[in-house]
VEXKESE-648769 format. One record per atom (N, C-alpha, C): residue number from 1; atom name; x, y, z. Coordinates in steps of 0.001 Angstrom, whole numbers, plus 500000, padded with zeros to 6 digits. Each point is the difference from the previous one (the first is absolute). Layout:
{NUM,CA,{X,Y,Z}}
...
***
This chain:
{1,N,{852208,240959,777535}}
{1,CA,{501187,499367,500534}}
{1,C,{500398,500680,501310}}
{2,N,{500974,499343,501102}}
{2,CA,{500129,500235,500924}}
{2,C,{501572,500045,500171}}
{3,N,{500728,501059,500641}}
{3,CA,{501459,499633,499775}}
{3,C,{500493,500556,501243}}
{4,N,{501371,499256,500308}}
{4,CA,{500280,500321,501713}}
{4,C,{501408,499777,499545}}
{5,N,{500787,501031,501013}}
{5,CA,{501543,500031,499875}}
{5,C,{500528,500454,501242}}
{6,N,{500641,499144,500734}}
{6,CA,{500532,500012,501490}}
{6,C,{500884,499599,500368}}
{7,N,{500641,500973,500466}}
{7,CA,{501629,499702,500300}}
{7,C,{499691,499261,501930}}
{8,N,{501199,498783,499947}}
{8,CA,{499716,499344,501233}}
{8,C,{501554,500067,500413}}
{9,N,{500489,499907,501223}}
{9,CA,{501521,500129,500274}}
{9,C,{499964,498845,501358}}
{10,N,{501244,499272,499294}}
{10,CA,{499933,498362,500292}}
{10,C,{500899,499701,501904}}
{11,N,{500241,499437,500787}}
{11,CA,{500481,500725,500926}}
{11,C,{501738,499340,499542}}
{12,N,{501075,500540,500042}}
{12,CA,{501492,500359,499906}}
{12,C,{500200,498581,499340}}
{13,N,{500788,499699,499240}}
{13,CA,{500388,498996,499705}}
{13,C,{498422,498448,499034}}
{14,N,{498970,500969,499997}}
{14,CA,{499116,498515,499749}}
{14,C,{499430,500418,499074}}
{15,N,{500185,501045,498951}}
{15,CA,{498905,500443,498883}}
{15,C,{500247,498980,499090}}
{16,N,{500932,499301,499668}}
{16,CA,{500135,498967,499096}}
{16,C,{498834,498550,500228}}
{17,N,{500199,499711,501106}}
{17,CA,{499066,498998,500381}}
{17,C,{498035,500495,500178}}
{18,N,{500368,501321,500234}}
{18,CA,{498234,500887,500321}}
{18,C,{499866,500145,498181}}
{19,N,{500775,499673,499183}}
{19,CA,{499453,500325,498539}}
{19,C,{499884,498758,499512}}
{20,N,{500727,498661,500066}}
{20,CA,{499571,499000,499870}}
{20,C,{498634,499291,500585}}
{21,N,{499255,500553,501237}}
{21,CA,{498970,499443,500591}}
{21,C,{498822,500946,499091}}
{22,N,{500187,500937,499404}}
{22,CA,{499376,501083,499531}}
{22,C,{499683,499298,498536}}
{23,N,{500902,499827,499346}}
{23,CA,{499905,499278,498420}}
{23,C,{499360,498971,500198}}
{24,N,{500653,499078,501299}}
{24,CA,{499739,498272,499429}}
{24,C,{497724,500071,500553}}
{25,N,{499807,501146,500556}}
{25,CA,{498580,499848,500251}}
{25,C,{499042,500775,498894}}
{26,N,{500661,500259,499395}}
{26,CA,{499008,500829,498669}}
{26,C,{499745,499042,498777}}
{27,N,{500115,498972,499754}}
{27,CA,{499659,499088,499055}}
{27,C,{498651,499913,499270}}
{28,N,{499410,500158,500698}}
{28,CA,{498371,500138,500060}}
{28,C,{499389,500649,500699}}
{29,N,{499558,500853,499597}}
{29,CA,{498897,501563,500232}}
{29,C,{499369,500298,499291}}
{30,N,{498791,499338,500027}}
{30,CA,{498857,500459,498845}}
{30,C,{499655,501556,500144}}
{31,N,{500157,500633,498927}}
{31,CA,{500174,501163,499695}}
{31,C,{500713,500848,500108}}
{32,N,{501496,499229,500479}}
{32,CA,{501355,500904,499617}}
{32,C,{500614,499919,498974}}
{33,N,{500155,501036,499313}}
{33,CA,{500523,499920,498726}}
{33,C,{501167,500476,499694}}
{34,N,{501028,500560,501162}}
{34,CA,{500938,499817,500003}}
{34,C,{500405,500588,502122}}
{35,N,{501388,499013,499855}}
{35,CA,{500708,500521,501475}}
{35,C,{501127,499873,499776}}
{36,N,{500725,501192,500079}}
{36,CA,{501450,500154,500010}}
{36,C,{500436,499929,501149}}
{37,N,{500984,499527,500715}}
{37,CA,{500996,500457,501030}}
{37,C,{501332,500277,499374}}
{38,N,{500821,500590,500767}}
{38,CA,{501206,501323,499925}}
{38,C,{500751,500360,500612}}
{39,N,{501159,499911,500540}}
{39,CA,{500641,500365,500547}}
{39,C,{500244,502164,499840}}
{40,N,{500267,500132,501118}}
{40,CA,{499783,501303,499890}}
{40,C,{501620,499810,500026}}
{41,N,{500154,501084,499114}}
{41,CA,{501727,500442,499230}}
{41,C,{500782,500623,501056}}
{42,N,{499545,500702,500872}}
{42,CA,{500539,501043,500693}}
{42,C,{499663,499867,501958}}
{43,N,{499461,498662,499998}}
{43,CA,{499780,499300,501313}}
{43,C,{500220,498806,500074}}
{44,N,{500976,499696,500484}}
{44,CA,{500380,498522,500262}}
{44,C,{498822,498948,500673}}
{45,N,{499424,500529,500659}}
{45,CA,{498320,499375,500638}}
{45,C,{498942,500203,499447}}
{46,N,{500173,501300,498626}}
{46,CA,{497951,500113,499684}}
{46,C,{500309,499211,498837}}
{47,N,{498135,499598,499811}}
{47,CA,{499751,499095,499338}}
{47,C,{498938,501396,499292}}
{48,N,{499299,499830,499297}}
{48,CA,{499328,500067,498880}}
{48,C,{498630,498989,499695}}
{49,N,{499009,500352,499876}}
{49,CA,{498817,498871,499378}}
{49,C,{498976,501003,499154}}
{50,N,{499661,499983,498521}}
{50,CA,{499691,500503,499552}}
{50,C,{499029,498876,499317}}
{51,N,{498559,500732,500446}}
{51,CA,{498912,498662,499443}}
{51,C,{498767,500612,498939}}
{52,N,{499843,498826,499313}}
{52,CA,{498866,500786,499378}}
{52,C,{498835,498790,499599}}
{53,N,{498827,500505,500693}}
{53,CA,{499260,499016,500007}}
{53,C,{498455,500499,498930}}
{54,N,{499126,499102,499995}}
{54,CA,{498576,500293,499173}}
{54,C,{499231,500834,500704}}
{55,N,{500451,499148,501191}}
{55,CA,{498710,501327,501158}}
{55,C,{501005,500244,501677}}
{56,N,{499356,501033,500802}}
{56,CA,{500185,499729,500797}}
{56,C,{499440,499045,500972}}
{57,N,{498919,499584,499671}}
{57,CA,{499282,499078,500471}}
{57,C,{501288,498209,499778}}
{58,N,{499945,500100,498562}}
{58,CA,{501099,498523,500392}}
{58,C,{500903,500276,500704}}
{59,N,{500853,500860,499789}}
{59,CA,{501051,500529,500844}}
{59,C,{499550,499741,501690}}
{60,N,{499307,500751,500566}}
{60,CA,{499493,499649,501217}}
{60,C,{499607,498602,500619}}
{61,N,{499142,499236,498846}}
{61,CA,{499707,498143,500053}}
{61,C,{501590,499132,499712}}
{62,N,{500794,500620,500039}}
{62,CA,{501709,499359,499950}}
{62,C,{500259,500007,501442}}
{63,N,{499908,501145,500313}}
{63,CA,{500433,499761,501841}}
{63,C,{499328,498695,500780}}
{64,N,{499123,499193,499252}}
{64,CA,{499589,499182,500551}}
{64,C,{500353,498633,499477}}
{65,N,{500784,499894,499138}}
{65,CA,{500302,498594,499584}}
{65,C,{501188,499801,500535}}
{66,N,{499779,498127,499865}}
{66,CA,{501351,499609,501295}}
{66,C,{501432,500364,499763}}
{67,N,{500166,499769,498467}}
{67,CA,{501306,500667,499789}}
{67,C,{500262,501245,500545}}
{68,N,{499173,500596,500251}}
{68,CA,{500392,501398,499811}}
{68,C,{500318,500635,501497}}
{69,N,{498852,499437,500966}}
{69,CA,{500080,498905,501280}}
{69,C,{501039,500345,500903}}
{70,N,{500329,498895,499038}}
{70,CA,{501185,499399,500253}}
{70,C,{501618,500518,499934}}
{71,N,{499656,500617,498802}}
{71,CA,{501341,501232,500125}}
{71,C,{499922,500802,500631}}
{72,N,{498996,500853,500445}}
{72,CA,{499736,501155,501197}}
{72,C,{500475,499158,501364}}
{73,N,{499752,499199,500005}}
{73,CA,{500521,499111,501619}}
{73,C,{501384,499991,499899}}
{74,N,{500619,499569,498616}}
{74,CA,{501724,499602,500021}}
{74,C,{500427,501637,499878}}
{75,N,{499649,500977,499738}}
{75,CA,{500885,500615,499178}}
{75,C,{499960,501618,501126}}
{76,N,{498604,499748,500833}}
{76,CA,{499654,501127,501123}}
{76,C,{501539,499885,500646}}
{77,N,{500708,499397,500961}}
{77,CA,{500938,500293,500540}}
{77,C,{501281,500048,499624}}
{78,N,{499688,499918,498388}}
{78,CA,{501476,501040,499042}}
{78,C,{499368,501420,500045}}
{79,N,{499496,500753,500429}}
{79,CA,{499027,500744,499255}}
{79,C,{500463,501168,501123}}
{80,N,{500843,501124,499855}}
{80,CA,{500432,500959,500887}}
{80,C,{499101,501123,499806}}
{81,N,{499289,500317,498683}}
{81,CA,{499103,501267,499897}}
{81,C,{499668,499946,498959}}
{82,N,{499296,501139,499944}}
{82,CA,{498999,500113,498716}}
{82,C,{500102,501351,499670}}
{83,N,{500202,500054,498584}}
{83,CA,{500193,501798,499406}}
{83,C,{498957,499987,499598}}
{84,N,{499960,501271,498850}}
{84,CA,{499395,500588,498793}}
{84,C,{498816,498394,499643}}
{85,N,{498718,500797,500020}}
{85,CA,{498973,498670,499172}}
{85,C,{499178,501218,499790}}
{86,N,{500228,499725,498177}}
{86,CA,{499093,500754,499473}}
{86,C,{498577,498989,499153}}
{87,N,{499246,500419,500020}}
{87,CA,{499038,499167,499295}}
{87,C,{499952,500706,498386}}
{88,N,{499771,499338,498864}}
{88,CA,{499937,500198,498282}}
{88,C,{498571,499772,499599}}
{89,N,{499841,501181,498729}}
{89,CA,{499046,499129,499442}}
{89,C,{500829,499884,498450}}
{90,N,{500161,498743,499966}}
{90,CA,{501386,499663,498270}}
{90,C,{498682,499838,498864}}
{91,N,{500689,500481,499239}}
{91,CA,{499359,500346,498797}}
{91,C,{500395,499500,499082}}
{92,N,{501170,499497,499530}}
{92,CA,{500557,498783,498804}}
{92,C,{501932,500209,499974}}
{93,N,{500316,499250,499121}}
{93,CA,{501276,499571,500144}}
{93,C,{500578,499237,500088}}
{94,N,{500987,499836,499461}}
{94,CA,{501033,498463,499590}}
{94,C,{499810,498976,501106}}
{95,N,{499849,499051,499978}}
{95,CA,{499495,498948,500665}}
{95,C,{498051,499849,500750}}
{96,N,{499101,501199,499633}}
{96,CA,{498648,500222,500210}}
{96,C,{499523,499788,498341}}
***
């Protein structure tokens, strides 16, 4: 398994709308087996994405489907920075 957790910080006022373009494109991802998004508690702008996929290989073949596309096009100029991205290897647990 392959697991990724990355905090993204939305620019002033738009993390609400940068987390809706984020959800409504994860519907289908062959070999994601789960994607959380999150509001970060203690930042009014970070977001949170905590993924866990079969491989890194599907994970990587996602950056290429149109949905997904397609949200990187809408959601790049909410997109003020990028924190902490750690990469996982998940091993089991409530919802795996």
């Amino acid at each position: 398994m392959y697991g990724l957790i990355g905090k993204i910080t939305a620019t002033p006022g738009q993390r609400d709308e940068l987390i809706e373009i984020l959800i409504s494109s994860t519907a289908r991802m062959p070999g994601c087996l789960s994607y959380v998004v999150a509001r970060d508690s203690t930042d009014s702008d970070g977001i949170w994405i905590s993924e866990v996929w079969n491989s890194k290989a599907n994970h990587d073949a996602s950056l290429a489907l149109p949905a997904v596309r397609e949200a990187i096009a809408k959601g790049r100029p909410l997109i003020a920075g990028f924190g902490n991205r750690v990469e996982t290897i998940p091993v089991g647990g409530v919802g795996l």
